[in-house]
C-alpha positions as CSV (number, residue, x, y, z in Angstrom):
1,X,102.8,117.0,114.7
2,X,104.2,116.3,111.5
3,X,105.4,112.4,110.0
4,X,107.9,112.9,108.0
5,X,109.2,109.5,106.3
6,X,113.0,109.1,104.0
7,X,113.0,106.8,101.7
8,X,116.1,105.0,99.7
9,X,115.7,103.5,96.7
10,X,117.9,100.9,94.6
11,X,117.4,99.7,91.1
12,X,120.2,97.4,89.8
13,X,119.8,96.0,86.4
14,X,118.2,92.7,85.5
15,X,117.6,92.8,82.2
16,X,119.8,92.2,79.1
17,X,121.5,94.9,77.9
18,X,121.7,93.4,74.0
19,X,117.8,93.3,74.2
20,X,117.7,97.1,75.3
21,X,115.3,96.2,78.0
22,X,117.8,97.8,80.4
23,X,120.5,100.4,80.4
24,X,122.8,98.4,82.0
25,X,123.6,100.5,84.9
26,X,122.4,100.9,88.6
27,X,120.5,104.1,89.7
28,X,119.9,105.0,93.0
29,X,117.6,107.9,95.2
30,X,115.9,109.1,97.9
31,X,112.5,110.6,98.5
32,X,111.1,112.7,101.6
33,X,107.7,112.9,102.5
34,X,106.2,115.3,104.7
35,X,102.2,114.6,106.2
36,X,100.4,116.5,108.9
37,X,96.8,115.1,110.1
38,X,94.1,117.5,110.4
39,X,91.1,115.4,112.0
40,X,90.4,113.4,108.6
41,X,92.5,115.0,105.9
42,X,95.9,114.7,105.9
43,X,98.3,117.2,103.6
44,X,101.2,115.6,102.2
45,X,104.4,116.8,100.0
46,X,106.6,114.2,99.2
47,X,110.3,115.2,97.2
48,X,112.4,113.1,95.4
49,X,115.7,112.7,93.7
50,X,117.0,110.1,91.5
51,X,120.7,109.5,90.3
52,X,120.9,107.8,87.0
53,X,124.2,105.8,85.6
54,X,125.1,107.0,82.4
55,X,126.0,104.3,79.9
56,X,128.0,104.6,77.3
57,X,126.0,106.2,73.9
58,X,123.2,107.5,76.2
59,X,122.3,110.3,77.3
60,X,120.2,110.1,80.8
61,X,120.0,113.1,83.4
62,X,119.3,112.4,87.0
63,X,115.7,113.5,88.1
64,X,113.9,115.0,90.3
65,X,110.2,114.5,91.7
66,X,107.4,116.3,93.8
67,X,103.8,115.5,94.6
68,X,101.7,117.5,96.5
69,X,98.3,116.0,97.9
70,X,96.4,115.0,100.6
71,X,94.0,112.2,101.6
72,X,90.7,112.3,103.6
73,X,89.3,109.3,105.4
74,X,85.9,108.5,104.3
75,X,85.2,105.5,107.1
76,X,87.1,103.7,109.4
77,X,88.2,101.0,106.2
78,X,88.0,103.6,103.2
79,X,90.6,106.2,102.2
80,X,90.2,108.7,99.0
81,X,94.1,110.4,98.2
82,X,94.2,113.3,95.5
83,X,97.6,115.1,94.0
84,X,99.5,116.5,91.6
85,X,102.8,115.0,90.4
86,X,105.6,116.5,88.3
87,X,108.9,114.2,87.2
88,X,111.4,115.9,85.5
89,X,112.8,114.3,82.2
90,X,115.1,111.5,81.6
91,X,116.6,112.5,78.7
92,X,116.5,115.0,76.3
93,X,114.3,113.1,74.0
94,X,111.1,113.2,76.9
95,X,109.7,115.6,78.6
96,X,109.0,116.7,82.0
97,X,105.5,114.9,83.3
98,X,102.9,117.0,85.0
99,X,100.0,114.1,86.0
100,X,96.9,114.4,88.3
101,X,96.4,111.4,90.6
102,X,93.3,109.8,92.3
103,X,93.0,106.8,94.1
104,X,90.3,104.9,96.9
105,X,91.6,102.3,99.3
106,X,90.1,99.5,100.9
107,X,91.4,98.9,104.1
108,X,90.3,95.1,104.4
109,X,92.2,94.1,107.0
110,X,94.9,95.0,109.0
111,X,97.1,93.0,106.3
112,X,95.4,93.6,103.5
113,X,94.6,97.2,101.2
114,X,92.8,96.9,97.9
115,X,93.3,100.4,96.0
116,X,92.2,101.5,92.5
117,X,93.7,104.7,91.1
118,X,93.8,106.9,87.8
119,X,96.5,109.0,86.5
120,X,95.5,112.2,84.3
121,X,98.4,113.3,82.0
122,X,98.6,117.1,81.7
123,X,102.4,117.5,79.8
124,X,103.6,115.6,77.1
125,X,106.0,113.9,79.3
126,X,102.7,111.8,80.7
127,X,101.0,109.3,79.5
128,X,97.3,110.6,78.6
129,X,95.8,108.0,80.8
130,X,96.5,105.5,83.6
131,X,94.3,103.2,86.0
132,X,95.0,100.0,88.1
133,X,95.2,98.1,91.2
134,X,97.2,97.5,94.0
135,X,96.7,94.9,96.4
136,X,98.7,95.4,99.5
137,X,99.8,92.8,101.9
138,X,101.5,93.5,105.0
139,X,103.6,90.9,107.1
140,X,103.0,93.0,110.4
């Protein structure tokens, strides 16, 4: 059948206000993300929504999120995950992001995942380019 995972999310703020490295204010969200196996590919649309504080002299809207995917095991230890991501803006000074995403995962252990992944921007509201790596450790 079908996983379907919630997600809350929590951002307080941490960083000086005076240094504008921070708005000052607390957001918070939620996300939803819907999978289905097929043998080795695995569908996936995930939707999320974030409430944003509104400081005083800002202006900040809430947003919303959606990514639509899938990933396809290569081996028992390798994982490839495609999808397309759109954010809506934050602000009326940004634009909504439309990005491709691509990523391989290394499935070293049953604690550990190594993954490298590229971002393609396809709006003005994305950054042009993006690559890194996560290393993923679980206490399990």
């Amino acid at each position: 059948g079908f996983e379907v995972r919630v997600t809350g999310l929590a951002k307080l703020p941490t960083a000086p206000v005076r240094r504008r490295l921070s708005t000052g204010e607390a957001d918070f969200g939620m996300s939803v993300d819907v999978s289905r196996d097929f043998g080795d590919w695995s569908p996936f649309l995930t939707a999320g929504y974030m409430h944003r504080d509104e400081p005083a002299g800002y202006t900040i809207y809430d947003t919303t999120s959606v990514s639509v995917g899938t990933s396809l095991e290569l081996r028992e230890d390798l994982v490839a995950t495609a999808s397309y991501d759109f954010d809506s803006a934050d602000s009326p000074l940004v634009q909504a992001g439309h990005s491709l995403f691509g990523s391989l995962s290394w499935i070293r252990s049953d604690h550990m995942t190594l993954t490298g992944y590229t971002t393609i921007g396809l709006s003005a509201g994305s950054p042009d380019v993006g690559a890194g790596l996560l290393v993923s450790y679980g206490l399990n």
